[in-house]
KENUMAR-637416 format. One line per field, with one value per residue: residue number from 1; residue in three letters; x, y, z of N, C-alpha, C in turn. Coordinates in pm, 1 decimal. Layout:
<nodes>
pos c(NUM, ...)
code c(ALA, ...)
n.c1 c(X, ...)
n.c2 c(Y, ...)
n.c3 c(Z, ...)
ca.c1 c(X, ...)
ca.c2 c(Y, ...)
ca.c3 c(Z, ...)
c.c1 c(X, ...)
c.c2 c(Y, ...)
c.c3 c(Z, ...)
</nodes>
This chain:
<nodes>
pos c(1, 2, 3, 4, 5, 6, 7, 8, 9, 10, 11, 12, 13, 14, 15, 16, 17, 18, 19, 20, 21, 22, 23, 24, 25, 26, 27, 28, 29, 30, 31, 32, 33, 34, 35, 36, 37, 38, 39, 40, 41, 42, 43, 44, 45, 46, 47, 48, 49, 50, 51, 52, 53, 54, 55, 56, 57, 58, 59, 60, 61, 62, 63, 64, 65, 66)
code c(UNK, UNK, UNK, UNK, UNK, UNK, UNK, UNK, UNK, UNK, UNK, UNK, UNK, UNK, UNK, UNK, UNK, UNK, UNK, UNK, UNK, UNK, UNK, UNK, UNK, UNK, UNK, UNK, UNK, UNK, UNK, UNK, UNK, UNK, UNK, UNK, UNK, UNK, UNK, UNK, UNK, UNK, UNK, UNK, UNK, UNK, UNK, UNK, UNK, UNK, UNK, UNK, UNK, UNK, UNK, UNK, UNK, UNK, UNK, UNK, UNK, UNK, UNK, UNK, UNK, UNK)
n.c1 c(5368.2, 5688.8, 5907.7, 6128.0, 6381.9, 6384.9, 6424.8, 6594.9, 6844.5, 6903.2, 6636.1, 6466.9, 6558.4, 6547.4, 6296.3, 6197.0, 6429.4, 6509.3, 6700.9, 7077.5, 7219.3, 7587.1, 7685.4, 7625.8, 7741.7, 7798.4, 7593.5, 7593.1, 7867.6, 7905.1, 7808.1, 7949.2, 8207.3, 8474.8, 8460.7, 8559.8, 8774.1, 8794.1, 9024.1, 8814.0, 8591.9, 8607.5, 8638.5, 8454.4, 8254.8, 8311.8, 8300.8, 8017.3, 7908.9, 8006.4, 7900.3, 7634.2, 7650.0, 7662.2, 7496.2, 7248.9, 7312.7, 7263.1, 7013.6, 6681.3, 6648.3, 6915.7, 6945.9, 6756.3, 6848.3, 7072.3)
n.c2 c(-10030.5, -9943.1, -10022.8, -9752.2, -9822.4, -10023.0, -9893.3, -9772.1, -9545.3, -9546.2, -9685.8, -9518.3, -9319.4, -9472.9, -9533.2, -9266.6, -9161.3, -9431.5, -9633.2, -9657.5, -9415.5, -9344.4, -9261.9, -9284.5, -9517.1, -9663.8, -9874.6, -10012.8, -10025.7, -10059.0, -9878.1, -9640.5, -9461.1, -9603.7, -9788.9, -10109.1, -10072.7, -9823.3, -9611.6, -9516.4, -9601.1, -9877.4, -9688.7, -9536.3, -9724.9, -9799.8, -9575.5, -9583.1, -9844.3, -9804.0, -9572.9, -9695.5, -9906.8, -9764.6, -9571.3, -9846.6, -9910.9, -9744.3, -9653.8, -9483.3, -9510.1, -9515.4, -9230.3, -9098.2, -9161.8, -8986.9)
n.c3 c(1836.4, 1993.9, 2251.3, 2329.3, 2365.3, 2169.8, 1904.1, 1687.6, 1569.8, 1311.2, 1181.7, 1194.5, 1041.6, 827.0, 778.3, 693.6, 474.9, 335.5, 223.8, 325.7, 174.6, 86.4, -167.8, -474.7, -554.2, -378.0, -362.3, -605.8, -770.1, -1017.2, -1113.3, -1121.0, -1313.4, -1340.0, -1232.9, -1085.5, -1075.7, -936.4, -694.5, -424.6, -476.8, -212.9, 43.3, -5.5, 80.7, 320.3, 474.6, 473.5, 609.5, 861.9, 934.8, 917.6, 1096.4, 1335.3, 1344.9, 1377.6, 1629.2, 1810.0, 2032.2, 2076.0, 2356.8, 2444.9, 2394.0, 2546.8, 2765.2, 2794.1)
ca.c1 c(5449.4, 5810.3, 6002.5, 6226.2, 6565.6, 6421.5, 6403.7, 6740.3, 6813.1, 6876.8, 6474.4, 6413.7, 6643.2, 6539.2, 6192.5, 6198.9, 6487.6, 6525.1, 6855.8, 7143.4, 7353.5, 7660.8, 7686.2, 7539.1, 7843.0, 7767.1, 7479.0, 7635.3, 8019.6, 7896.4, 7734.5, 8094.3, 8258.5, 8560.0, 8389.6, 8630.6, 8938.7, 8744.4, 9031.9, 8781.0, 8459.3, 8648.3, 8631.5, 8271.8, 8177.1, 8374.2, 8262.6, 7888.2, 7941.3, 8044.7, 7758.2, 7484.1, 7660.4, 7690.1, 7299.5, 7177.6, 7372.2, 7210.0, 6881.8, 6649.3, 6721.1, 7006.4, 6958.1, 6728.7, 6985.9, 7168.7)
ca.c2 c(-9944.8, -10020.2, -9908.8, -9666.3, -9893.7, -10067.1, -9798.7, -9760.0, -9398.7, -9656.0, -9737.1, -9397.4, -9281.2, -9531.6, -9485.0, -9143.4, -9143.6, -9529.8, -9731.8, -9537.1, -9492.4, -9225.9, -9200.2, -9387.8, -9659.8, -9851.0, -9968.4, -10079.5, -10012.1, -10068.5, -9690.6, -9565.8, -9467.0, -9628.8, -9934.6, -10193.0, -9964.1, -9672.7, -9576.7, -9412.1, -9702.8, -9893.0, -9614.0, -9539.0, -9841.3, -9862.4, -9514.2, -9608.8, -9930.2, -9732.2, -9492.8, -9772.1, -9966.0, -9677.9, -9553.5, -9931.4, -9930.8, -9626.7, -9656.0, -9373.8, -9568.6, -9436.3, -9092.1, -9044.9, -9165.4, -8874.5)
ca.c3 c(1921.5, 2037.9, 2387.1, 2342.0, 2349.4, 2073.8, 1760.9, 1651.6, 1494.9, 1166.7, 1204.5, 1188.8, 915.5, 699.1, 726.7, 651.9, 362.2, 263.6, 224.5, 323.2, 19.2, 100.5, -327.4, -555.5, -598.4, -263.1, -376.3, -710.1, -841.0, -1204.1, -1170.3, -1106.6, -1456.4, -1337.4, -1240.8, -980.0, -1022.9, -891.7, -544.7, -345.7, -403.2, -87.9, 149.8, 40.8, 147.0, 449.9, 558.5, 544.1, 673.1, 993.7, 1006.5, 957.5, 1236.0, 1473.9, 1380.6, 1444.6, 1752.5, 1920.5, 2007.1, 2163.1, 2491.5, 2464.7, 2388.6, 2689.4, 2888.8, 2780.2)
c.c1 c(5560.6, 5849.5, 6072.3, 6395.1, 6536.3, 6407.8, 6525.5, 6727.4, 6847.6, 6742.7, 6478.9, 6478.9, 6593.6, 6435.1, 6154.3, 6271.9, 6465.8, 6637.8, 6948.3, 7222.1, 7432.6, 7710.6, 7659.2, 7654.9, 7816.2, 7670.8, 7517.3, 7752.6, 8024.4, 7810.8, 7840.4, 8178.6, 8364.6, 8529.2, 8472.5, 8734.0, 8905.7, 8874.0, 8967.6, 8664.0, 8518.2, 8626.4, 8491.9, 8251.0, 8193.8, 8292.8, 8078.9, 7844.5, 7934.6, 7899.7, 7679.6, 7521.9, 7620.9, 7532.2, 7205.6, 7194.5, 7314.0, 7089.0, 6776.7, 6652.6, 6750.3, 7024.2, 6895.5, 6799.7, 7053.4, 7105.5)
c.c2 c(-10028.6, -9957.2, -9864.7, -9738.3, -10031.5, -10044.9, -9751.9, -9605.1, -9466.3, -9631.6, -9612.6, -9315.9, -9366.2, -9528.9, -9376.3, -9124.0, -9224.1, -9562.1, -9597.2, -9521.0, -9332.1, -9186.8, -9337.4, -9524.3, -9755.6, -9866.1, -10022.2, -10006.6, -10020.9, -9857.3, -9547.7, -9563.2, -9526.9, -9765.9, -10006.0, -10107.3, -9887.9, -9677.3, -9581.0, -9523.0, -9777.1, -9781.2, -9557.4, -9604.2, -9842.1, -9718.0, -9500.6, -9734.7, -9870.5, -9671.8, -9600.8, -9851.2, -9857.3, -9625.4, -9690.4, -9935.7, -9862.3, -9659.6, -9540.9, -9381.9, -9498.3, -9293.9, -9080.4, -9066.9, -9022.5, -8726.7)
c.c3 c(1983.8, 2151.1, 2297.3, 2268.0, 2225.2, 1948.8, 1761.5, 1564.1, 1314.7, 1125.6, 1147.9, 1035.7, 765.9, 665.0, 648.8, 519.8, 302.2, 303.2, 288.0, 240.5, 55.7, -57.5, -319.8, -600.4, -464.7, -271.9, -502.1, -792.7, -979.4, -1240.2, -1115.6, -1281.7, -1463.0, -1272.8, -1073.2, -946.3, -984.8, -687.8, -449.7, -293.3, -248.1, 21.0, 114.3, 130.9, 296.1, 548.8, 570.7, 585.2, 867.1, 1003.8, 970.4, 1085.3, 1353.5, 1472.4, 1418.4, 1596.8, 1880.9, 1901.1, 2080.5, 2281.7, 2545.7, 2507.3, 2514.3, 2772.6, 2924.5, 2867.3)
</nodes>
């Protein structure tokens, strides 16, 4: 058992789903048909980059705070 402010909504997410993969190229750019040149792989990445920071970041702490 953990307090509160230290189970991240990450923790929780990942137990329950696993990794977080927002499509299947940020976890590997070779399962993109367009491989390195794929536009778009960069802003995958970048936009679950963001949400795993911002779900480690919060922790239920938090939320009761709220």
């Amino acid at each position: 058992a953990r307090q509160p402010q230290e189970i991240s909504l990450l923790d929780v997410v990942e137990a329950i789903d696993g990794p977080i993969m927002l499509n299947d190229c940020t976890g590997s750019a070779a399962s993109c048909p367009f491989g390195d040149d794929c536009p778009i792989h960069p802003i995958w990445c970048e936009a679950q980059h963001e949400l795993v920071t911002k779900l480690r970041a919060t922790t239920f702490g938090d939320l009761v705070k709220k």
